[in-house]
C-alpha positions as CSV (number, residue, x, y, z in Angstrom):
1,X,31.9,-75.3,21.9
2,X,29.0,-73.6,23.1
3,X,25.7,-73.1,20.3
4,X,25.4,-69.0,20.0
5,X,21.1,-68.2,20.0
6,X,19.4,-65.2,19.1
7,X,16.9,-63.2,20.6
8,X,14.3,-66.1,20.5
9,X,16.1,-68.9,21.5
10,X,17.0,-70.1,17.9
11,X,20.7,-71.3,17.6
12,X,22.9,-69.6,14.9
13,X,25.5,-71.3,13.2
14,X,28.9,-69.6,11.1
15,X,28.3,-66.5,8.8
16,X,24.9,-66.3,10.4
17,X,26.1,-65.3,13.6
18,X,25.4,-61.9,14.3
19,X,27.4,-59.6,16.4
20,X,26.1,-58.3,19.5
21,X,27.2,-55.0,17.5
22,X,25.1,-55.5,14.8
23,X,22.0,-56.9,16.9
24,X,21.8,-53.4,18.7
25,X,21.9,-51.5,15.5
26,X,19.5,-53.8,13.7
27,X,17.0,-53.4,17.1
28,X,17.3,-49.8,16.7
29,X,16.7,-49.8,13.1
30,X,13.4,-51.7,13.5
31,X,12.5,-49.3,16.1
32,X,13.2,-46.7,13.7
33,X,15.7,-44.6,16.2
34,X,17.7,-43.8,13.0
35,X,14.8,-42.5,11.0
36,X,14.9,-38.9,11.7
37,X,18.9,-38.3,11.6
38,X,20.4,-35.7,9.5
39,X,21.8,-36.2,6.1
40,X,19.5,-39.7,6.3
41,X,20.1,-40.9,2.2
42,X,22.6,-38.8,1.5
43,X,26.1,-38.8,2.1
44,X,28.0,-37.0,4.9
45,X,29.5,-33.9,4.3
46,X,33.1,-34.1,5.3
47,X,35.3,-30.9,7.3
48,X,37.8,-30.6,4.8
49,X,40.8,-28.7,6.5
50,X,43.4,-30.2,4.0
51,X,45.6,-26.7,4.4
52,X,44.6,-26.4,8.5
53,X,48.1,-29.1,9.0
54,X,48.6,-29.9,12.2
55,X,46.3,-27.8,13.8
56,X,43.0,-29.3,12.1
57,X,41.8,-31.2,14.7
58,X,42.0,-28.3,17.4
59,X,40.2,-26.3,14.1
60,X,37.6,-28.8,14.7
61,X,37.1,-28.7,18.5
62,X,36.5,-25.1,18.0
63,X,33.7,-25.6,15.0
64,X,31.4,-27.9,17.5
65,X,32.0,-26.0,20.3
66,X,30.8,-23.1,17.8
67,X,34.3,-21.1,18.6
68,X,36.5,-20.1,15.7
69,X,40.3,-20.0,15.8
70,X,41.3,-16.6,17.5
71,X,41.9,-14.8,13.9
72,X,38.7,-15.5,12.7
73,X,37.0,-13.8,16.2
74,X,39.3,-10.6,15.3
75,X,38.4,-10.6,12.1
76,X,34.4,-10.4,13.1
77,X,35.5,-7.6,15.4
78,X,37.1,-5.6,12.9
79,X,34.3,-6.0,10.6
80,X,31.7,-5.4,13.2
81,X,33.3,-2.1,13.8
82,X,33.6,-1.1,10.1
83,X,30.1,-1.4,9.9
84,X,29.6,0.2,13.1
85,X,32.1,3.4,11.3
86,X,29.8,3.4,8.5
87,X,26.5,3.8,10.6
88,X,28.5,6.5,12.4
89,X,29.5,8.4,9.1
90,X,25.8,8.3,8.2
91,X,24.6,9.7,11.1
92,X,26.9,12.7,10.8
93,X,26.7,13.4,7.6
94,X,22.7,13.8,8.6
95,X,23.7,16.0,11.9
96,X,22.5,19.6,11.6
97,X,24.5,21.4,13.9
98,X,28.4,20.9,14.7
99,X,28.1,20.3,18.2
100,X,26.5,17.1,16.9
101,X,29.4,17.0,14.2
102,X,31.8,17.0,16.9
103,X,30.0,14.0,19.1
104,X,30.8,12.1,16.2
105,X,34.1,12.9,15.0
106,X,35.1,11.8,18.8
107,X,33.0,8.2,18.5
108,X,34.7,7.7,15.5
109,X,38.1,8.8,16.4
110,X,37.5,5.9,19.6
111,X,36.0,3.2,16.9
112,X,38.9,4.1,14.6
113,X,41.3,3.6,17.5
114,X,39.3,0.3,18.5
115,X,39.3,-0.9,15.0
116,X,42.8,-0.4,14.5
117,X,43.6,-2.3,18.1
118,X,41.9,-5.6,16.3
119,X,43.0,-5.3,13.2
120,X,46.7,-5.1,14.9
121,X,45.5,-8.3,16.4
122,X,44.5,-10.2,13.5
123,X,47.7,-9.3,11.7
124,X,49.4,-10.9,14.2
125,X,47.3,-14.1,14.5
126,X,46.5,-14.6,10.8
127,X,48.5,-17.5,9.8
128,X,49.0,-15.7,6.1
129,X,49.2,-12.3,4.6
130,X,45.9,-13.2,2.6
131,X,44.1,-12.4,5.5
132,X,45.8,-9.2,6.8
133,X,43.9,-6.1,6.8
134,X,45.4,-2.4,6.5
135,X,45.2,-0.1,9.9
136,X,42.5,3.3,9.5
137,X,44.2,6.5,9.5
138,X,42.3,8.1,11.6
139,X,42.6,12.0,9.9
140,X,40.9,10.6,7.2
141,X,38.3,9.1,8.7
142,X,37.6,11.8,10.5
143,X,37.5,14.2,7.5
144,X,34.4,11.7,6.0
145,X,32.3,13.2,9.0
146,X,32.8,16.7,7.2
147,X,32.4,15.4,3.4
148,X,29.3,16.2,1.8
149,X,27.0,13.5,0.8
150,X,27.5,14.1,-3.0
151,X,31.3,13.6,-2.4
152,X,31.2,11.0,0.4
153,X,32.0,7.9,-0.9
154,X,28.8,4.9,-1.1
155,X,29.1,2.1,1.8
156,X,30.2,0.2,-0.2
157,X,33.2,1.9,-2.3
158,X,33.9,3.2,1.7
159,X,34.5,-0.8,3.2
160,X,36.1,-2.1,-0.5
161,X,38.4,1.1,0.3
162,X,39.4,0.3,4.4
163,X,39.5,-3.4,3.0
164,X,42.6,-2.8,0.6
């Protein structure tokens, strides 16, 4: 039986032997390679995608390649647009003359019709109801242009409201 030796020459014997494995990790650790790891003392955090089934491990191909499933992309779309509707809305409500009225009742009648194009698609790719949004009517939207600010409704209220 051959007599297993260390790094110096020094033979090792039963529970002493030490894996090449562990020898390369031990190295490493005197070189301090590990020092400036994240997390270091503390414990991992841990994807937990206990209700993603059988699709969590695609779920987590996506996170590190910093993709999100395809719902989650429509549903930044539709609220990129909302907010993009409510800087619209404030601009006309600050317009002075209705030619400049009008520019904006037509940008918002083409965001409303882009915003209800991804909202149709993340209906249809949300995997529950929970996450379904309700399509813009575009007659009212466009009626907000003409509102006056006392009776226009706050940002806020305005998204809470196309959220329902």
């Amino acid at each position: 039986m051959p007599i297993r030796r260390d790094a110096e020459g020094n033979p090792q014997f039963g529970p002493s032997w030490e894996s090449l494995a562990d020898r390369l990790i031990r190295e490493a650790m005197e070189r301090g390679e590990f020092d400036d790891l994240p997390f270091r003392g503390q414990r991992i955090p841990l994807d937990d995608d206990t209700y993603a089934g059988d699709r969590a491990a695609g779920f987590h191909v996506l996170k590190n390649a910093g993709v999100a499933p395809p719902w989650i992309e429509a549903d930044k779309e539709v609220r990129r647009l909302l907010e993009e509707r409510e800087r619209i809305l404030e601009l006309a409500r600050d317009a002075r003359t209705e030619i400049a009225r009008e520019r904006y009742r037509r940008q918002l009648a083409a965001l409303v019709a882009a915003a209800n194009d991804a909202i149709d698609r993340l209906n249809a790719e949300a995997p529950t109801v929970a996450q379904h949004r309700r399509r813009l009517d575009a007659a009212v939207e466009i009626a907000r242009v003409d509102e006056p600010p006392e009776q226009a409704p706050p940002v806020r209220q305005a998204r809470a409201r196309s959220n329902e």
